[in-house]
C-alpha positions, 0 to 999 in steps of 0.5 A, spaced: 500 500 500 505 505 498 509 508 493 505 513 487 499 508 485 498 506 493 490 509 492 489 506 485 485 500 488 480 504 492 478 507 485 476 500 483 473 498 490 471 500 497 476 499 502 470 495 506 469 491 499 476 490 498 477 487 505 471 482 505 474 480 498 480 478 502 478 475 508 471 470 505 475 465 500 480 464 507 474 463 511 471 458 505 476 454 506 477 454 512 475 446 515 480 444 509 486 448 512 486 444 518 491 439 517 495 444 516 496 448 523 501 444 524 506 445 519 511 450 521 509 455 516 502 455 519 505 461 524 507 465 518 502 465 514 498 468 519 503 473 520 502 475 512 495 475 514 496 479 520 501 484 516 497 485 510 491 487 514 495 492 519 498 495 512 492 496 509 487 498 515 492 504 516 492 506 510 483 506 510 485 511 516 490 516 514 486 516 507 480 519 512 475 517 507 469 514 509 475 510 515 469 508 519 464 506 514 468 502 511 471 499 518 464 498 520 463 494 514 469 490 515 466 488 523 460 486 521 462 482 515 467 478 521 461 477 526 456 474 521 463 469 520 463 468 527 455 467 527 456 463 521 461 458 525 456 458 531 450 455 526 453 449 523 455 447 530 462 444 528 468 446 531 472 451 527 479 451 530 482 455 524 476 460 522 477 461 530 484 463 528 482 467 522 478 471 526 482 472 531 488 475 527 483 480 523 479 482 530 485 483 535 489 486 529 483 491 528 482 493 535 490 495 537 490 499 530 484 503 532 486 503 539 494 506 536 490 511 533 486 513 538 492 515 543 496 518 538 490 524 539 489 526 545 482 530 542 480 523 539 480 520 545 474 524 548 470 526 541 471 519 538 465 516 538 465 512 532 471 509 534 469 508 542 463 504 539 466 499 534 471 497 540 466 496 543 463 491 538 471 488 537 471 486 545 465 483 544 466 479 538 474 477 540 473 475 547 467 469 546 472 468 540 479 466 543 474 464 549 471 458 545 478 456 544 479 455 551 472 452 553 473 446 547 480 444 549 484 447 543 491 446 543 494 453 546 498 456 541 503 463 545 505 465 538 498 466 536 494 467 543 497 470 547 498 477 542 490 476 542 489 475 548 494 482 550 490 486 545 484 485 548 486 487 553 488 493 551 483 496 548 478 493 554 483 498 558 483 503 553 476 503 554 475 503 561 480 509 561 476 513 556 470 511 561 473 513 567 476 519 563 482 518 565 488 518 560 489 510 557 496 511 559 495 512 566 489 509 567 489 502 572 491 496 569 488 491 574 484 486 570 479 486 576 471 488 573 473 488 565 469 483 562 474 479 560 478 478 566 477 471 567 480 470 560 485 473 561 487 469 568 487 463 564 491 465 560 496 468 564 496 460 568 497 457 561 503 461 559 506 459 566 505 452 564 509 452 558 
């Protein structure tokens, strides 16, 4: 997304179209890909995912154009995703994993933003209320990985586990209307602090 052409694409397409275009066919596949959780490469491939998102969702909100709608599409389309996983009833360890790139990774680049903008963090409300929604789809996500005995994977969990975090802070913080950086970072009263318990007592044993 750099260099004198960076903007050609979203003359072609909406950046919340391009998003989905990206995401769909992964969660399409995603029951034939889970043989391959095992492979060493399986970690970078969600690293590529990972770095493709973060490149290309900044780029939607430094071009300040319809950053929220099209963000807000992106989320809607990753919840119907985690809806849909639900419905058939089966176990979907890596959608689970693709939804956990995609939501984390969107949480801690809106939360960034945010901090970068002392004016933003009391006036943002968009912004405020699809972190909302974020914590609200992530948290039962990473949630399920535990309840159904999946296999902890640090690499993977742990960096989701801590965005989710952050940004329940970040939103305490705002709540509270005090500055995300000096606000309390006791996990006591956050929705998912639980979670986060569990998590710490996983890592411990590794």
């Amino acid at each position: 997304q750099t260099g004198a052409n960076a903007n050609v694409v979203f003359k072609l397409a909406h950046a919340g179209d391009i998003l989905e275009r990206v995401m769909a066919p992964l969660f399409h596949v995603s029951d034939e890909l889970v043989g391959c959780e095992g492979y060493p490469a399986w970690p970078e491939f969600l690293g590529t995912i990972q770095r493709f998102l973060t490149d290309f969702i900044q780029t939607i909100i430094e071009r300040k154009q319809s950053a929220c709608l099209n963000l807000e599409q992106f989320v809607a389309f990753l919840s119907n995703a985690w809806l849909s996983s639900k419905v058939e009833g089966e176990w979907k360890p890596v959608a689970e994993q693709l939804l956990s790139v995609a939501l984390s990774t969107l949480s801690r680049i809106i939360v960034n933003t945010l901090q970068r903008s002392e004016k933003a963090r009391h006036t943002s409300t968009a912004e405020h209320s699809l972190l909302a929604q974020l914590t609200g789809l992530l948290g039962p996500v990473l949630q399920s990985c535990f309840n159904r005995g999946g296999r902890f994977k640090p690499t993977l969990t742990v960096p989701c586990v801590a965005g989710l975090l952050e940004v329940e802070l970040y939103l305490r913080g705002v709540k509270d209307g005090a500055a995300s950086e000096g606000g309390s970072r006791d996990v006591q009263g956050l929705q998912h602090h639980d979670l986060y318990r569990r998590t710490c007592i996983e890592v411990l044993h590794q």
